[in-house]
C-alpha positions in Angstrom: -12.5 20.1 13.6 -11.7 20.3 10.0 -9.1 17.5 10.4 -11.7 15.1 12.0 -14.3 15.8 9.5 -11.6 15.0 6.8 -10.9 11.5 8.4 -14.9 10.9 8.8 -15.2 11.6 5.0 -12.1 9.4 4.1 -14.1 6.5 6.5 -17.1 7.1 4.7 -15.1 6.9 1.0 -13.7 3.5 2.3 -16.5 2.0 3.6 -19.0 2.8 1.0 -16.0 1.1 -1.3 -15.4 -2.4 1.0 -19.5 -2.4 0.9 -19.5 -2.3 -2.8 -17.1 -4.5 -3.3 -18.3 -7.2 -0.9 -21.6 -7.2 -2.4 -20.3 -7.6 -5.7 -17.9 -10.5 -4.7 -20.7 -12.2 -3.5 -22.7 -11.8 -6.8 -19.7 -12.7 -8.9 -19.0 -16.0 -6.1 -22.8 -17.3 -6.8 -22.5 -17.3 -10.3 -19.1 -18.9 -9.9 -20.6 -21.6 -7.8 -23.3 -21.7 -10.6 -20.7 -22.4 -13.3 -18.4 -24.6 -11.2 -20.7 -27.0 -10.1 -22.1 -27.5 -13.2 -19.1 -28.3 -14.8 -18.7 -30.9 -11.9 -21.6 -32.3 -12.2 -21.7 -32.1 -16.3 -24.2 -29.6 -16.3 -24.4 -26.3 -18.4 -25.5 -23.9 -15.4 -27.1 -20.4 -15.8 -27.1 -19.5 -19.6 -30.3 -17.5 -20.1 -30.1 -14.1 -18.0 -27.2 -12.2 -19.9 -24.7 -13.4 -22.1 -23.4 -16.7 -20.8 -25.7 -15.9 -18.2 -23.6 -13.2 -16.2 -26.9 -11.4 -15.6 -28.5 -14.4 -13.6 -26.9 -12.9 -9.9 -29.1 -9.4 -10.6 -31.9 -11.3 -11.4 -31.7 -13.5 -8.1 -31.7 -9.8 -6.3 -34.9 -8.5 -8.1 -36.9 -11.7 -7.3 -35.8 -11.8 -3.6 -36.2 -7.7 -3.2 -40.2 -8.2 -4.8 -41.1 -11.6 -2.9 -43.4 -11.1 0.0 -42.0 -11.1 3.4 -43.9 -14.0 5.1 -43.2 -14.0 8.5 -45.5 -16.5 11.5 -47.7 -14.7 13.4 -46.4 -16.5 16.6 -42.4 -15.3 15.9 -40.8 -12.8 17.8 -40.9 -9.8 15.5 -37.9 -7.3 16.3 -35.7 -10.4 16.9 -36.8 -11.7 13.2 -35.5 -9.0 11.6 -32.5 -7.9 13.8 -31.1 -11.5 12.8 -30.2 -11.3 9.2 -28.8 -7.6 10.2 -26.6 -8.8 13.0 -25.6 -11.9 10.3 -24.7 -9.9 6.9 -23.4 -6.5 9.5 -20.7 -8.5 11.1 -19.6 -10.2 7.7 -19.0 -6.7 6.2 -17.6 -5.3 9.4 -15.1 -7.8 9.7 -13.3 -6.0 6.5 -11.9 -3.1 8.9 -9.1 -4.1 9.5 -8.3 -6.7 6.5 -4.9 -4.8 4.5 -5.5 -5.3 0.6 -2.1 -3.8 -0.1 0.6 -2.0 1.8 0.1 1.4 1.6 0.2 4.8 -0.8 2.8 7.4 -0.3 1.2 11.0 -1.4 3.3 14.0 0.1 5.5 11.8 2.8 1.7 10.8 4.3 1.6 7.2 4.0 -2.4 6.0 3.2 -3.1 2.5 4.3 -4.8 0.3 1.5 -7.7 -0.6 3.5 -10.4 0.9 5.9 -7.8 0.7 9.0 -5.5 -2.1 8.1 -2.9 -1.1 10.4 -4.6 -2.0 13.8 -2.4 -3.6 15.8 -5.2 -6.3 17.1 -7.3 -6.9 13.6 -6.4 -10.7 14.2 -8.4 -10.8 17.7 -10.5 -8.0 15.9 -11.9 -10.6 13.0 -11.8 -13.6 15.6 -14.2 -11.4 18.0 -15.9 -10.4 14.7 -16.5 -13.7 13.7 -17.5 -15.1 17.1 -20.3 -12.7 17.5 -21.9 -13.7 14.6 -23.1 -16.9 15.9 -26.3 -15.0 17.2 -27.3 -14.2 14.2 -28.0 -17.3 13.1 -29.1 -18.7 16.8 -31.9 -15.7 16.8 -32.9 -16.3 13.7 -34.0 -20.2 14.6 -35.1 -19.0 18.1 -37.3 -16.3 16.8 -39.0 -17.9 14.1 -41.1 -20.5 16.7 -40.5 -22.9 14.8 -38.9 -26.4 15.9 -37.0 -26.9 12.5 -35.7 -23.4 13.0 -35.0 -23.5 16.4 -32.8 -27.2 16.1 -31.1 -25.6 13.4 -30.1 -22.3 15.3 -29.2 -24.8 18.3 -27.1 -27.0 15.6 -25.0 -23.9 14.7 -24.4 -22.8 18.0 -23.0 -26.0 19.5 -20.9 -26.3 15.6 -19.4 -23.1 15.4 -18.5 -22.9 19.5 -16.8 -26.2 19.0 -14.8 -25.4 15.8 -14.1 -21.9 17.1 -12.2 -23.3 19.9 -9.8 -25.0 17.5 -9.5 -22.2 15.1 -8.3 -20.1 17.6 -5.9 -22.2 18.7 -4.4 -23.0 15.4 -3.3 -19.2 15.3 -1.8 -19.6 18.5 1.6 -21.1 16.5 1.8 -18.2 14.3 1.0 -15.7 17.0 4.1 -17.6 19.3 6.4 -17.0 15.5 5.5 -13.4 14.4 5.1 -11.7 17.6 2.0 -9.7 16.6 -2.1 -9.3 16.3 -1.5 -6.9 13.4 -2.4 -8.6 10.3 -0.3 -5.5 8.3 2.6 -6.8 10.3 1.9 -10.7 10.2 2.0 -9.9 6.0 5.1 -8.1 7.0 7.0 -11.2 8.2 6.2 -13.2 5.4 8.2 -11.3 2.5 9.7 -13.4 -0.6 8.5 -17.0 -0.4 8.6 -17.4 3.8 5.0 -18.2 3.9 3.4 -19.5 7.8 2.0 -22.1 5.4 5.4 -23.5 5.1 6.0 -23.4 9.2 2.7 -24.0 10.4 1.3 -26.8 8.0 -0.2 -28.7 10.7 -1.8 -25.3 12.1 -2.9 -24.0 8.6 -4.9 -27.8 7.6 -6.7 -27.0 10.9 -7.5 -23.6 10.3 -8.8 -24.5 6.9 -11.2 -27.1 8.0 -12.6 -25.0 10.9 -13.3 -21.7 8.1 -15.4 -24.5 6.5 -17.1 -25.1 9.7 -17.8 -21.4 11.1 -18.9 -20.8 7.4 -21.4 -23.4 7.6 -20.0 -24.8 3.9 -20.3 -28.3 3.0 -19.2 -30.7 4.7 -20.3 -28.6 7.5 -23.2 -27.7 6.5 -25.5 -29.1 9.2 -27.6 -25.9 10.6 -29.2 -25.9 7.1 -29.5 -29.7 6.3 -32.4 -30.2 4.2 -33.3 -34.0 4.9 -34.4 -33.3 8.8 -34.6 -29.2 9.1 -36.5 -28.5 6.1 -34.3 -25.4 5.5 -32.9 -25.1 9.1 -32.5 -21.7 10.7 -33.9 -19.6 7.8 -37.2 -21.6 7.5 -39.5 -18.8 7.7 -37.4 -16.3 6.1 -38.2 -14.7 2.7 -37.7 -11.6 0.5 -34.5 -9.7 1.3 -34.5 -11.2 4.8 -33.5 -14.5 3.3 -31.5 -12.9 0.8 -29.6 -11.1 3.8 -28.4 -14.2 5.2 -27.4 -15.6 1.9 -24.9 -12.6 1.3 -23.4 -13.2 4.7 -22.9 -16.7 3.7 -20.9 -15.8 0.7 -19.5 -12.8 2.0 -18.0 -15.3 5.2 -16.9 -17.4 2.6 -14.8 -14.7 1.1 -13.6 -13.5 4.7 -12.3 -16.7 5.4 -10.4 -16.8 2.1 -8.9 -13.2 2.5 -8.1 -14.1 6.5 -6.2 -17.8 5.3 -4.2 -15.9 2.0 -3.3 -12.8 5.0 -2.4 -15.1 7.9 -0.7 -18.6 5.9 0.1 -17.4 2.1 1.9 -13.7 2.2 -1.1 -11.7 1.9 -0.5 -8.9 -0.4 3.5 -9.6 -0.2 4.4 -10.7 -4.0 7.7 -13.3 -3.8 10.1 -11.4 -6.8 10.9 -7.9 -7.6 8.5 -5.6 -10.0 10.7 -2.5 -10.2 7.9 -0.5 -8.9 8.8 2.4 -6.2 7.5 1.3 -2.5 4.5 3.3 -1.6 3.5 3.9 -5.4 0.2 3.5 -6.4 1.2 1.5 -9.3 3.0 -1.7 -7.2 -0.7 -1.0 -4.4 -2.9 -1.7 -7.5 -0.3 -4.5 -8.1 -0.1 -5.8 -4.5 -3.8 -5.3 -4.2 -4.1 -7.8 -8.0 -2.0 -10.5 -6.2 -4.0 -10.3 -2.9 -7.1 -10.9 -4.8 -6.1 -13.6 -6.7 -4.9 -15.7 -4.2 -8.6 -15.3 -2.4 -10.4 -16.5 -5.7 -8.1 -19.1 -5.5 -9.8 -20.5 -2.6 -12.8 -19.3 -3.1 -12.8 -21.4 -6.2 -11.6 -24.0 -3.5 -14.6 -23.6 -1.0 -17.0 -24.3 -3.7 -15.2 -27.4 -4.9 -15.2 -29.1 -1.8 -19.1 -28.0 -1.6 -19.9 -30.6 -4.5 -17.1 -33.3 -4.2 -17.5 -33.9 -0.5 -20.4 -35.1 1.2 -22.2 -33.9 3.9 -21.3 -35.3 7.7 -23.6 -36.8 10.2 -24.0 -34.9 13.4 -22.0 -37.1 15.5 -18.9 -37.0 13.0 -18.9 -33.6 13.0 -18.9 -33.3 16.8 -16.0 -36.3 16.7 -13.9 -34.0 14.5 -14.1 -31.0 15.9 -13.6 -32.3 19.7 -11.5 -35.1 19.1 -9.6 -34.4 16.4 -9.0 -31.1 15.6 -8.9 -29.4 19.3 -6.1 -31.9 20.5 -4.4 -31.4 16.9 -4.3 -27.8 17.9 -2.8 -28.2 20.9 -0.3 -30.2 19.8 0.8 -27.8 17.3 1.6 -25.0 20.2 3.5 -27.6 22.0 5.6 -28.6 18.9 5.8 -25.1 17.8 7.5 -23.4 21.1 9.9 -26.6 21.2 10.6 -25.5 18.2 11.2 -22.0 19.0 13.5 -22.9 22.2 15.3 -25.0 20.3 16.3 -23.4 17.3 15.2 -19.7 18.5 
């Protein structure tokens, strides 16, 4: 009994951390957007709040944690709600099983850098994750009986089955070349500079445009499009319960990024030696470093496409996804196990 209660405290340690740090990556990749686009655009962006306007992201929370919560007296109450829950739960849930380093090495136990990092199915684990999270977003519309809602819940739905079809398809390649669902071992396989990037190009471009599309990020930004949805799914949502579904958008943004640096770019693996002793928490706060700056490194990436590319219309989305992308997809298992017979 001691033993369990040991390993429920160490869960709790862990999860309280991966909360923390989610919400404050999503604070730090608002301002960023802030400060990005504005430099695209030739703007100065937040300068006010703060020095240099750092402080801008905490005033955003106060205003949304004092607005009023409006909600229609016609919507569906317990759904309301449950919707930006289900929406910003699954986004931090999803961290489970993502590895930010190897491991630590204290008294021949080896402790996992990451809530449980080691679970031999975390790929299908964050691909289940992610799939759920559509009803979020399709409750939310539904719920708020309101028809701009509602086409924008039904918008998301049909996008993010579409794109998720592809998506899990592009993985198939480097599924069929490492042999595993564990993302600790699929980081594994990648040591030095043998990136899936480098194997699976074709497979990684389609990945990268469907974590656009399930994230609802310009060019794919459709359930919210402001000329013919007002605001799409989160119409009628205010306060907190807007600001809910706001963090889930930035905190899918960076779960895309971590899953493409873990899956295509050597995860926490860094290419050359450091002289640091394996299992040392020196080289996991180094491994950990590396990980993290290849996720603000598309991060940055997300929100540069945001305000270079323009938006697409319905139909070209729906061309993409089911004419392009899926048959891309399949292609790239075909070419990848003709690769695999022939060269082994």
């Amino acid at each position: 009994m001691p033993e369990i209660g040991w390993i429920l405290v160490e869960a709790g340690v862990k999860a309280v951390f991966i909360v923390i740090l989610i919400l404050s990556a999503a604070a730090v990749s608002v301002y960023a957007e802030r400060r990005v686009s504005a430099i695209i655009q030739l703007r100065l962006g937040p300068n006010r709040v703060g020095p240099f306007g750092l402080l801008q992201p905490i005033a955003d929370v106060f205003k949304l944690f004092w607005k009023e919560d409006v909600v229609p007296k016609a919507a569906d109450m317990g759904f309301h709600r449950l919707a930006p829950v289900i929406s910003l739960g699954i986004a931090i849930a999803v961290y489970a099983v993502i590895p930010f380093a190897h491991y630590i090495e204290i008294g021949g136990t080896k402790y996992y850098f990451g809530i449980a990092p080691n679970v031999n199915i975390g790929l299908l684990y964050i691909l289940a994750m992610t799939s759920v999270s559509v009803y979020g977003i399709t409750l939310a519309g539904w719920s708020s009986n309101n028809k701009y809602s509602l086409f924008g819940g039904l918008r998301s739905s049909a996008q993010m089955i579409s794109y998720e079809l592809s998506m899990g398809l592009s993985l198939i390649g480097v599924l069929m070349i490492t042999g595993t669902l564990s993302l600790n071992e699929i980081v594994l396989q990648q040591s030095g500079w043998g990136w899936n990037v480098f194997v699976q190009p074709l497979g990684f471009i389609i990945f990268l445009v469907s974590s656009f599309a399930e994230t609802n990020r310009t060019p794919f930004d459709l359930p919210e499009a402001e000329p013919e949805l007002v605001g799409g799914f989160n119409t009628e949502y205010s306060g907190m319960k807007f600001g809910m579904f706001f963090l889930a958008e930035y905190a899918n943004m960076a779960t895309a990024s971590a899953f493409i640096v873990l899956v295509y770019f050597g995860g926490w693996q860094i290419p050359f030696d450091i002289g640091l002793g394996a299992g040392s928490i020196a080289l996991a706060l180094v491994q950990f470093a590396w990980f993290l700056a290849k996720v603000i490194f598309f991060i940055l990436f997300f929100i540069w496409v945001r305000w270079t590319v323009p938006r697409f219309r319905y139909d070209q989305l729906m061309n993409l996804g089911w004419k392009v992308l899926l048959p891309l997809a399949i292609l790239n298992i075909v070419i990848t196990g003709v690769w695999i017979m022939i060269f082994g």
